[in-house]
N, C-alpha and C positions, 0 to 999 in steps of 0.2 A: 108230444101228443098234440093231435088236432082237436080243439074241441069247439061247443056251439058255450059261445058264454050269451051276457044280458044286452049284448049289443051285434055282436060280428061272430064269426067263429076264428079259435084262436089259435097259435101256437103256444103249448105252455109247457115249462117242464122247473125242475126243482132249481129253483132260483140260488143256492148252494154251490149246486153243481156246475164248476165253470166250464168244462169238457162241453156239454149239454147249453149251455147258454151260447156259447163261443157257436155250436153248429145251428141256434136257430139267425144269428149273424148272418153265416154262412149260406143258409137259404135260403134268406131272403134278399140275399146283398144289401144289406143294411148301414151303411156307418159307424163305424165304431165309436164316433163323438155323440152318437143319438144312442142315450141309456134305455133300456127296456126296463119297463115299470110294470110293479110286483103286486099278484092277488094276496090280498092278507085277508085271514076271514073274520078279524071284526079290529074294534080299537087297540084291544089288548097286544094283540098282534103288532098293529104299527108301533104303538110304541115301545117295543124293544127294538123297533129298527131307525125308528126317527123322534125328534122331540116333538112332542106334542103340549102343547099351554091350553090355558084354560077356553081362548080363546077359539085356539084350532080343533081344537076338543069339540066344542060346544056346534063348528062349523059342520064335524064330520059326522053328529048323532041326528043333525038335521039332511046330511046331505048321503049316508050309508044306509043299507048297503046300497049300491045304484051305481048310474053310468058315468060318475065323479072321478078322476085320479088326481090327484092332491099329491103338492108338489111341497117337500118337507125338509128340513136340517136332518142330515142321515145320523145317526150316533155311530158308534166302531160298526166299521165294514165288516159285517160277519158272511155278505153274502158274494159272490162273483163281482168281480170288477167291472162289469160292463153293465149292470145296473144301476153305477153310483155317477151321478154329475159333479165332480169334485165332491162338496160338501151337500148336494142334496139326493134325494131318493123319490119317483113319484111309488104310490100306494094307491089301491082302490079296493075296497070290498065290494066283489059283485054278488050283483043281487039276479042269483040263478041254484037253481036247486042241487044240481048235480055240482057246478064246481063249490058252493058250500059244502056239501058232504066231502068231497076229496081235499078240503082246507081242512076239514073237523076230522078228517083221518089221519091224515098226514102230519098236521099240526107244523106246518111246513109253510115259508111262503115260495109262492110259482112266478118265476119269472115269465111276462104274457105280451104279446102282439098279438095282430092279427096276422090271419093264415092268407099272405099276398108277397109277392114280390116288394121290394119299400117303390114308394112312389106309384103304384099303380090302386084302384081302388080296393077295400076291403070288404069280404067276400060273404054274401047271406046265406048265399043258395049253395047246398051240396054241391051239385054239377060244377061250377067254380071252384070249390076248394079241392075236387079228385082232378080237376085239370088241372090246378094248379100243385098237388102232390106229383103229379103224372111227368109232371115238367123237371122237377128236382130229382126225381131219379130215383135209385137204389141208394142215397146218401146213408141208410141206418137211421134218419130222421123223417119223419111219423114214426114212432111203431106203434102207436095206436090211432086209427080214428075215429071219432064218436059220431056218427053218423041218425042227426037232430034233423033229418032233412029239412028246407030251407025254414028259415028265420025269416021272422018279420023284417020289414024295408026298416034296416037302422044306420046309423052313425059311429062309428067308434067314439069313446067314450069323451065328455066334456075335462078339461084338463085345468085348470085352478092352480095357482103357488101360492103358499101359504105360509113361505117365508117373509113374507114384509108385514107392514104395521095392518094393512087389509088386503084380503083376496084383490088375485088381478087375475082375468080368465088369460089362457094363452093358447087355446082349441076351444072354439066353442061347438 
């Protein structure tokens, strides 16, 4: 699915699903060393997927829901291989109306990028992301899109790891 999250519009789909993760890889010509990192819709969430400490904890009730993804000790792979970096997992709870309700529906985490080719800029405005569906074809990937016509001028979101003794940014 294409959607307008709290930063860019995305690609997002059941992070579970590795059929579905493997093809947004695919459209975007992506890397497979570069993991796709997961909408979770609050802390409870992440931590069935990653350890979280008192500290990290404390980090993500100041820094959630928002444009943060937080880079974490994964616990068992429960979800697709190509969202895990060896031993860690990035997470972000964004803070947008619509993909909150489809986290509190689903109760599900979504594997998420943005809606772009990798390496070329990520995409505000509608007219960019239907040229850029336009390009990928009849792949069977969109088959929704959530058409938020454009988003305010943003950034994809600020990136953080949160495995060492203190946060280090690593996207600001």
């Amino acid at each position: 699915m294409v959607c307008p999250t709290d930063t860019v519009y995305g690609l997002i789909c059941d992070a579970s699903n590795s059929r579905a993760v493997e093809k947004i890889f695919k459209i975007k010509n992506r890397s497979r060393t570069k993991p796709l990192p997961i909408f979770v819709k609050d802390i409870k969430m992440a931590k069935q997927l990653a350890f979280v400490g008192k500290k990290q904890e404390r980090f993500l009730k100041e820094s959630w829901p928002g444009a943060i993804t937080v880079i974490l000790k994964a616990k068992k792979k429960r979800l697709s291989e190509l969202v895990y970096s060896s031993d860690t997992i990035g997470l972000r709870a964004p803070d947008y109306g619509l993909l909150n309700e489809v986290l509190k529906k689903i109760g599900k985490p979504l594997a998420q990028t943005s809606a772009n080719i990798s390496g070329r800029p990520a995409a505000t405005k509608i007219k960019k992301v239907l040229e850029f569906i336009r390009t990928i074809g009849t792949s069977g990937f969109p088959i929704l899109v959530v058409d938020a016509g454009d988003l305010p001028k943003n950034k994809p979101s600020k990136v953080v790891d949160l495995t060492g003794s203190s946060p280090r940014v690593l996207r600001d």
